[in-house]
C-alpha positions, 0 to 999 in steps of 0.5 A: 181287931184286923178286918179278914183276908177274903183273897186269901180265904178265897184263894185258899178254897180254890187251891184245896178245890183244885187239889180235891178235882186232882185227886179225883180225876188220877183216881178215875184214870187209875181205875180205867187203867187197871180195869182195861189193861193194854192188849199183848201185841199193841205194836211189839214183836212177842219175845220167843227166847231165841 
């Protein structure tokens, strides 16, 4: 019987690990962005239609 890759299982858990606090932190930044949108006028000129 061959004796299991601990490295690589632990490799593995770190990856998906990573993946998961990725995951987490976008949809935390997609939910500050959406609840908080730029004011108008942050540094640009209105556009009048002239």
């Amino acid at each position: 019987m061959a004796k299991p890759n601990y490295s690589f299982e632990k490799r593995q858990r770190e990856i998906a690990k990573k993946k998961k606090q990725d995951e987490k932190l976008a949809k935390k930044q997609a939910a500050k962005t959406a609840a908080n949108p730029p004011p108008h006028g942050h540094g640009e000129t209105p556009d009048r239609g002239e």
